[in-house]
C-alpha positions as a Markdown table, in Angstrom:
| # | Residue | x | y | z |
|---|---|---|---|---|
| 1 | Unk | 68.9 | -182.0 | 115.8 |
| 2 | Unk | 68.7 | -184.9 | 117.1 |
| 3 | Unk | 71.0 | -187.6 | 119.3 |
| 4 | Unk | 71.6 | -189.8 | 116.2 |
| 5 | Unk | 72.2 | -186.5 | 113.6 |
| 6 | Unk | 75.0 | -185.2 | 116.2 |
| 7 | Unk | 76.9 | -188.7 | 116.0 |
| 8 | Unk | 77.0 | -188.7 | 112.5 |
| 9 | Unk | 78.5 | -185.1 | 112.3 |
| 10 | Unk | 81.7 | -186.4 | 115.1 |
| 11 | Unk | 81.9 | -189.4 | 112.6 |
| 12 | Unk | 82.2 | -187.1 | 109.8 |
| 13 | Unk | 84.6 | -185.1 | 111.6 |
| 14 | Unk | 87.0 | -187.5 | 113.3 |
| 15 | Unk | 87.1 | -189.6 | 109.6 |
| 16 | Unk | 88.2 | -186.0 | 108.4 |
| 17 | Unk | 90.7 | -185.8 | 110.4 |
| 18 | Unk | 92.5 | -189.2 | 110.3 |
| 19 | Unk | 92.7 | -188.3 | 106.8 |
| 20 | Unk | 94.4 | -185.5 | 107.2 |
| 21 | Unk | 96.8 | -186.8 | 109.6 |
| 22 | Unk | 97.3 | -189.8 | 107.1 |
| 23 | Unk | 97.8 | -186.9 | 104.1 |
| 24 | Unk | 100.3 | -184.8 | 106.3 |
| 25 | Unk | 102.0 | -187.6 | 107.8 |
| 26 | Unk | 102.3 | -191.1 | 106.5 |
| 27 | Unk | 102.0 | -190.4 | 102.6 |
| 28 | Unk | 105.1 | -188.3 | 102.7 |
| 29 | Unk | 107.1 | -191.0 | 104.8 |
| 30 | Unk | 106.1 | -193.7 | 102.6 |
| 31 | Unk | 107.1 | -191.5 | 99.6 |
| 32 | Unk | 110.3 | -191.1 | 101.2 |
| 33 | Unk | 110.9 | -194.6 | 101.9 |
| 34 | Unk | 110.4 | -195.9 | 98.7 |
| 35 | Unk | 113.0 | -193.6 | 97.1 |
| 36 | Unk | 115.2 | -194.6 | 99.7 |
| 37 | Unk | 114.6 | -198.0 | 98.7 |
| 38 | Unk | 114.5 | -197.2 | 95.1 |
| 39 | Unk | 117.7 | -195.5 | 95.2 |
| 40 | Unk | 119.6 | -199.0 | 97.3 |
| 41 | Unk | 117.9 | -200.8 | 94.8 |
| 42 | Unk | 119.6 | -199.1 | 91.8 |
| 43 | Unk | 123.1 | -198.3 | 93.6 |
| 44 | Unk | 123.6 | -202.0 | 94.0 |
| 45 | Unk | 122.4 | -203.6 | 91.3 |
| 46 | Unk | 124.7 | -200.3 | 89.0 |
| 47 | Unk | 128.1 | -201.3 | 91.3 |
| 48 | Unk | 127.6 | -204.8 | 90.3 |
| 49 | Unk | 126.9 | -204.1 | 86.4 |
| 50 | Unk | 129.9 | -201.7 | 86.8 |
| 51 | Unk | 132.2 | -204.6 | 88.5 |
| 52 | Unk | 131.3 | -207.0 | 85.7 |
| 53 | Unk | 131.8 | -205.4 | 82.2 |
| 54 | Unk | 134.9 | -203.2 | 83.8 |
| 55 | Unk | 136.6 | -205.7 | 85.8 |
| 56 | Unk | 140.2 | -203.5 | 85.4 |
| 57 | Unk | 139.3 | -200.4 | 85.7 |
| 58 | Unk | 141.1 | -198.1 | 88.4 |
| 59 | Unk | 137.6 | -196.2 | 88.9 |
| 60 | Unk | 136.1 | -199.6 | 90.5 |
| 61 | Unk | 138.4 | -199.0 | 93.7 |
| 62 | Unk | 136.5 | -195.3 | 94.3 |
| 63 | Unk | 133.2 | -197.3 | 94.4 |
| 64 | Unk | 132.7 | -197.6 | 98.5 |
């Protein structure tokens, strides 16, 4: 085995594992954030539908 072949097989193995630290770490954050997001997104945009075709309602004051 040569110097050249042994290179190769670190590059092989480092790639792996910044992989699997991107798999174990960042994929579930970003899933996580989006909902997050996902879920401000559709909060607001429901309080303001609610607001606007029930603007007498008593339930609008339980809305915080």
């Amino acid at each position: 085995m040569g110097v050249y072949q042994f290179g190769k097989v670190w590059t092989v193995i480092i790639g792996a594992l910044v992989l699997a630290v991107v798999i174990v770490f960042a994929l579930p954050v970003a899933f996580l954030m989006s909902g997050t997001l996902g879920a401000i997104t559709m909060g607001y945009l429901l309080k303001e539908h609610a607001e606007s075709t029930h603007p007498d309602s008593e339930l609008i004051e339980t809305n915080v």
